[in-house]
Backbone bond lengths (Angstrom), bond angles and torsions (degrees), N, CA, C in turn:
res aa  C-N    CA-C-N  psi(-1)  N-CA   C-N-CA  omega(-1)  CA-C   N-CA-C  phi
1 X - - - 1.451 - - 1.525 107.56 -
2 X 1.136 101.86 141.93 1.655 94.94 175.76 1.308 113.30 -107.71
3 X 1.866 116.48 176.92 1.520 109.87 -174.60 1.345 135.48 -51.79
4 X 1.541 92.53 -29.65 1.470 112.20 -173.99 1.839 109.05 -61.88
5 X 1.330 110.56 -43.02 1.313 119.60 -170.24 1.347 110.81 -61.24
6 X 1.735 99.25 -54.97 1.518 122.95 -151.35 2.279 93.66 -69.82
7 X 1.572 109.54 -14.36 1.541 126.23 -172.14 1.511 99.45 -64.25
8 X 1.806 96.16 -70.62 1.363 100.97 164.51 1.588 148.07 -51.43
9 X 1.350 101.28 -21.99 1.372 100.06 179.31 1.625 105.15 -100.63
10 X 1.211 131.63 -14.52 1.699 121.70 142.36 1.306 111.98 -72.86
11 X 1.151 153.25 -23.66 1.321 145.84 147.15 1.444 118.54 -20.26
12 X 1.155 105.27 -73.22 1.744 140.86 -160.41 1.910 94.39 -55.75
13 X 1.884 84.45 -57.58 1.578 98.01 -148.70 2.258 87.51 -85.84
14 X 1.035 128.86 53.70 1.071 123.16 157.88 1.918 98.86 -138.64
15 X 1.477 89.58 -11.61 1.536 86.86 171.01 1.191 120.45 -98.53
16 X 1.587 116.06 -10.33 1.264 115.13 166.38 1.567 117.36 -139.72
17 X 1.308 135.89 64.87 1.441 146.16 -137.62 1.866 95.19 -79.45
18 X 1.494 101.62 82.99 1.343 115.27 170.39 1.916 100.63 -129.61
19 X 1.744 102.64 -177.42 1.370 113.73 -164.78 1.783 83.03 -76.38
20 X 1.717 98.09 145.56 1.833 104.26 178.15 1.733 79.82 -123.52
21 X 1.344 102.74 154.32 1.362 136.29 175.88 1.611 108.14 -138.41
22 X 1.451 106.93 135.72 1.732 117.99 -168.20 1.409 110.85 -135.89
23 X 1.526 103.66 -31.53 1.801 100.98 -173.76 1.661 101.46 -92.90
24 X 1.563 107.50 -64.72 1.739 109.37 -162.42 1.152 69.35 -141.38
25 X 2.009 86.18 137.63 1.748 101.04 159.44 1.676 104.54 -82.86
26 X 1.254 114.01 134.70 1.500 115.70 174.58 1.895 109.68 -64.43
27 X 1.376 108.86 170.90 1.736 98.52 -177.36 2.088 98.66 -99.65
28 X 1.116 101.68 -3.09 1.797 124.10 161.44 1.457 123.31 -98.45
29 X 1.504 96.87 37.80 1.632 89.34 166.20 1.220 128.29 -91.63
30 X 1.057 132.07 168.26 1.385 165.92 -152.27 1.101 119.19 -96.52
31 X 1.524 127.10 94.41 1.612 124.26 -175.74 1.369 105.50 -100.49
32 X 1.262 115.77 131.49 1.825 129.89 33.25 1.697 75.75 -115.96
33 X 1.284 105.94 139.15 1.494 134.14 153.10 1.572 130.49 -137.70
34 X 1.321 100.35 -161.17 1.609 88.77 -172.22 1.476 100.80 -137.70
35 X 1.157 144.32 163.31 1.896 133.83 168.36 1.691 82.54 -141.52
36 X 1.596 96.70 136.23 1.436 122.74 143.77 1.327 126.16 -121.11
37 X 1.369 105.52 106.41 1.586 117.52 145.76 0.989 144.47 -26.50
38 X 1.413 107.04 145.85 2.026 87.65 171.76 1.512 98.14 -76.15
39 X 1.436 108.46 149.32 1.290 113.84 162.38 1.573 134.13 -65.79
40 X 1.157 121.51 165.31 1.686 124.56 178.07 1.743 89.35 -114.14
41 X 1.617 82.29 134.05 1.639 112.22 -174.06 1.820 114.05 -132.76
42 X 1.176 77.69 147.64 1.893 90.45 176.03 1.991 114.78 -136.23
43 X 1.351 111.79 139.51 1.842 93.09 173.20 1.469 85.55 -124.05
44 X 1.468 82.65 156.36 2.014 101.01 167.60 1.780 86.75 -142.03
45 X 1.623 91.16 -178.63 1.318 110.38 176.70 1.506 121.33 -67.04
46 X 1.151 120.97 141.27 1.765 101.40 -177.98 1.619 90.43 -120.47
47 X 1.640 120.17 -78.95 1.531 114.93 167.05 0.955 112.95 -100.39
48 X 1.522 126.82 -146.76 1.102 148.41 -164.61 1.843 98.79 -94.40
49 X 1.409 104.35 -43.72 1.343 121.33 -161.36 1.669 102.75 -97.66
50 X 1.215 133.20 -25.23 1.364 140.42 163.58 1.557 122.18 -119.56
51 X 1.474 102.48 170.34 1.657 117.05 -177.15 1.868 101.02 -124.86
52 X 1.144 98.05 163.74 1.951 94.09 -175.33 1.070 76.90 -149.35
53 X 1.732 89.62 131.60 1.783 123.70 152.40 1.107 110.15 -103.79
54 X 1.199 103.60 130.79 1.633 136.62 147.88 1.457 132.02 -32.21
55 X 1.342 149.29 47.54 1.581 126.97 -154.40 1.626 117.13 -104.09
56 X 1.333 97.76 128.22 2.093 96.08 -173.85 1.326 96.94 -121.69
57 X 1.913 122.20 108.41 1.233 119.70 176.06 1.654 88.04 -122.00
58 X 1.691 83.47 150.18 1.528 129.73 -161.26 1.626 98.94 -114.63
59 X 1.871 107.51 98.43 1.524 88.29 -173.43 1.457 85.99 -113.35
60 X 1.251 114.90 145.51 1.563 146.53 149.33 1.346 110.74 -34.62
61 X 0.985 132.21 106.50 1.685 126.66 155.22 1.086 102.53 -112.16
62 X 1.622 119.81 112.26 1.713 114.52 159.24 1.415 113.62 -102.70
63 X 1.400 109.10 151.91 1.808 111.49 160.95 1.012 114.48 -170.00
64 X 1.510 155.75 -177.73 1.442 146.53 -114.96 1.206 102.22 -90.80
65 X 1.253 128.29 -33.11 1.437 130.58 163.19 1.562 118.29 -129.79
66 X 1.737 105.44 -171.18 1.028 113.22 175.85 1.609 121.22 -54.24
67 X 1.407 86.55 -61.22 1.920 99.52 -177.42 1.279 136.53 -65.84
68 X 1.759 100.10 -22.49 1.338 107.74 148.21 1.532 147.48 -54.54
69 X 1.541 90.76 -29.56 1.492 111.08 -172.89 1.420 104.83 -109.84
70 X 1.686 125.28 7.55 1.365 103.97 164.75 1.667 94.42 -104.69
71 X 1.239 137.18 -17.53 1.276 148.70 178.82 1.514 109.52 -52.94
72 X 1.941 97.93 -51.97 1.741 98.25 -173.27 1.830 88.26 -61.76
73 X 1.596 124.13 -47.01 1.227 93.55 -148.26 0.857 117.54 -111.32
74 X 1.583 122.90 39.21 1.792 130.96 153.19 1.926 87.55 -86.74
75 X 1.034 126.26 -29.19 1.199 111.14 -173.63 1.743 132.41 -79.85
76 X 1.696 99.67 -15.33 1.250 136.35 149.46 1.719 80.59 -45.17
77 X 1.530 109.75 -87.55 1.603 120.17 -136.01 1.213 85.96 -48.44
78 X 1.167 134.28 -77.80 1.185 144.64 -175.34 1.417 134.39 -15.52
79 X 1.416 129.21 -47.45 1.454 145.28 129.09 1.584 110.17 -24.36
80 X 1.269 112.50 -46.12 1.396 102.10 -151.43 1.984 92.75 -101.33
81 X 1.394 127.41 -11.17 1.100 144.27 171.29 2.023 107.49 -77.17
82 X 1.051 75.40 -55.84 1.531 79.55 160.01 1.679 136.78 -54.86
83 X 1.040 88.90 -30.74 1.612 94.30 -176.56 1.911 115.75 -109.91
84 X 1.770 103.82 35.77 1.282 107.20 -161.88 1.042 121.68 85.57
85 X 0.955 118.93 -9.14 1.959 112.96 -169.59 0.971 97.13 80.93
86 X 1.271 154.83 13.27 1.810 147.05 -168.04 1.790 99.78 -117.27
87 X 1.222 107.11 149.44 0.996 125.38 175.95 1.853 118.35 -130.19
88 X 1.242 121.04 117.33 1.536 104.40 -175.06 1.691 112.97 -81.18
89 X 1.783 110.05 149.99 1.317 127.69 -155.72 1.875 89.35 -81.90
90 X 1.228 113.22 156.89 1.585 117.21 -172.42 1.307 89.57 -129.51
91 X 1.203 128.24 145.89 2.233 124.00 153.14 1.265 81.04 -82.71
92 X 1.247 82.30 -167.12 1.573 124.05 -141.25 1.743 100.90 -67.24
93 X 1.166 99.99 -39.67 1.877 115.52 -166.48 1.698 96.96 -107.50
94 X 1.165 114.42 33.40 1.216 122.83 160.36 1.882 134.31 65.46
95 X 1.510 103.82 0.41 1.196 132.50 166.77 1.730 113.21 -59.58
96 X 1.379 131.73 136.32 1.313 122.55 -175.29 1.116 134.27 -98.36
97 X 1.194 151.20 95.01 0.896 166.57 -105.15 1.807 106.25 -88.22
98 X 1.195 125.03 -49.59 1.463 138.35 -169.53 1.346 104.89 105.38
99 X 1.418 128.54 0.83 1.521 118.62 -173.24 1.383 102.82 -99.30
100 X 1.103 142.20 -167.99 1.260 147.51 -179.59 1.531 129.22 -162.47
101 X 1.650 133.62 122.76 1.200 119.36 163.36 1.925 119.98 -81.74
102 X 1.649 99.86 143.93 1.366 96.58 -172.47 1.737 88.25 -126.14
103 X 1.190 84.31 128.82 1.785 100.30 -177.50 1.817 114.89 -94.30
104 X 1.615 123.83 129.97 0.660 134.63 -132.64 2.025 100.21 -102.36
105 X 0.979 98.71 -22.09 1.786 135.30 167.44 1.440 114.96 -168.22
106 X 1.452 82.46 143.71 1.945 104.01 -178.34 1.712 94.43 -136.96
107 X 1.264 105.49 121.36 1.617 116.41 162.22 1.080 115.88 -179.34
108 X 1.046 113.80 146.04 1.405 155.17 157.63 1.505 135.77 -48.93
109 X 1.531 123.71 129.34 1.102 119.27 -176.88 1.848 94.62 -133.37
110 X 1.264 107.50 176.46 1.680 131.30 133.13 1.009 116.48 -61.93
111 X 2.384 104.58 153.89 0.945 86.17 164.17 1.342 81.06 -140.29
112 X 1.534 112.65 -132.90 1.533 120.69 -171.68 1.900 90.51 -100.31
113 X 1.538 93.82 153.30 1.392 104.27 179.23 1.765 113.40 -3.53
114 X 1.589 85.31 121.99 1.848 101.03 164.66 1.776 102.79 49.88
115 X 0.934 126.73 7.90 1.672 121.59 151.33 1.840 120.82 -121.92
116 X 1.427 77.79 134.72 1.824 88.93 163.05 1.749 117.36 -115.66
117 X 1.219 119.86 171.15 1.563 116.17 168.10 1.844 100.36 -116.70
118 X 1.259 99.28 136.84 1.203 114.47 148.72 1.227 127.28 -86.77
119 X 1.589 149.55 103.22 1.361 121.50 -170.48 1.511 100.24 -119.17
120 X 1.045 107.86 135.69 1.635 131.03 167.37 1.733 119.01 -84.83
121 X 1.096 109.09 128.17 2.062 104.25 162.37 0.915 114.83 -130.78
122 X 1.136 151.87 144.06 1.587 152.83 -166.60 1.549 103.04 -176.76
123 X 1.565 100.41 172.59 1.908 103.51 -156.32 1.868 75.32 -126.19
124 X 1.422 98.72 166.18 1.219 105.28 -175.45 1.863 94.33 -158.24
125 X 1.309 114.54 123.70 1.664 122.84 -169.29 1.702 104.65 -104.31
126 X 1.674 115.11 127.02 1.433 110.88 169.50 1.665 97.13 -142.63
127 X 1.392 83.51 155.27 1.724 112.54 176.15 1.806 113.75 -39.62
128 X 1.018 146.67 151.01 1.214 151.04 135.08 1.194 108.58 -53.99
129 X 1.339 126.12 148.05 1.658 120.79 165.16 1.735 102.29 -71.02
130 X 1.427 101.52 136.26 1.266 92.52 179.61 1.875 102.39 -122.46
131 X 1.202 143.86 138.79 1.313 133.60 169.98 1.499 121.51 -61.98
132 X 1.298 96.64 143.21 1.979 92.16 -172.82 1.991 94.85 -57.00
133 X 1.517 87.40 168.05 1.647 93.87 170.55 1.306 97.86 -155.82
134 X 1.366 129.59 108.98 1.340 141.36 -167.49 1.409 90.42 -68.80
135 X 1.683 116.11 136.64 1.202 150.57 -176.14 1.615 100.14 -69.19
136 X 1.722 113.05 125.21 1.450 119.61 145.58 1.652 114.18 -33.04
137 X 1.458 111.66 131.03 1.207 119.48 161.76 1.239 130.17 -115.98
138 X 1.389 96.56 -30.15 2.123 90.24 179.54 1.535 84.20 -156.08
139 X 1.553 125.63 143.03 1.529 136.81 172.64 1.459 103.77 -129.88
140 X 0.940 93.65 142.38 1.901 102.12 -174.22 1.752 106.27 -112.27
141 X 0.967 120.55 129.70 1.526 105.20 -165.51 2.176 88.73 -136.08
142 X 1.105 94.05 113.42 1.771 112.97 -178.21 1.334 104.56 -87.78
143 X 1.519 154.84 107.93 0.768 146.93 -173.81 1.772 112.61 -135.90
144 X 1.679 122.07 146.23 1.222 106.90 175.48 1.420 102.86 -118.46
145 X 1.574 129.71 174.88 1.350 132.87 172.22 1.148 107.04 -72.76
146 X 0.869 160.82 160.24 2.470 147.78 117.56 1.206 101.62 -68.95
């Protein structure tokens, strides 16, 4: 999982302190909860010096019914619409970093009995590998007048 994910799903889950599921939803789960997926991703070119991914996660909100669970999670959206669309990045042990994800769309659908989706999209920018190139140190430049 990466930071970005692991941001959002303490995000979410302090806004809604139910059982979270990330790997396999069990067929004994636990209502009202939440499941995150891995996300679906895409990269294109962004500069010269970076690449940008794409990320669209599809989170699960279940709870006793339908309307309940699209309610909790326009209200999810809503929190997180509220605050810019940004969400701040956490490490690992839950401390905050000062960086922030800003999501690019947040909405909400139905689903079938007692689930809704929350879906998130947001862009995310990283380095190219680039090879070291040991730094100029001294240039000698010989030059005459005409």
């Amino acid at each position: 999982m990466n930071q970005e994910i692991g941001s959002i799903m303490a995000y979410l889950y302090k806004l809604f302190p139910v059982q979270v599921y990330d790997l396999k939803l069990p067929e004994d789960f636990k209502v009202p909860s939440m499941y995150f997926p891995v996300p679906t991703s895409f990269s294109s070119n962004d500069t010269n010096q970076t690449y940008l991914k794409s990320y669209t996660l599809n989170i699960k909100v279940f709870h006793h019914d339908t309307k309940q669970a699209y309610y909790k999670a326009e209200e999810l959206a809503d929190a997180i619409t509220s605050n810019r669309e940004a969400i701040p990045m956490v490490e690992v042990g839950g401390a905050v970093t000062g960086d922030y994800v800003r999501f690019n769309r947040v909405e909400t659908r139905d689903g079938d009995n007692g689930v809704a989706m929350l879906i998130l999209n947001w862009d995310s920018r990283y380095y190219y590998h680039r090879d070291e190139v040991p730094a100029i140190e001294y240039v000698d430049i010989t030059s005459g007048v005409k």
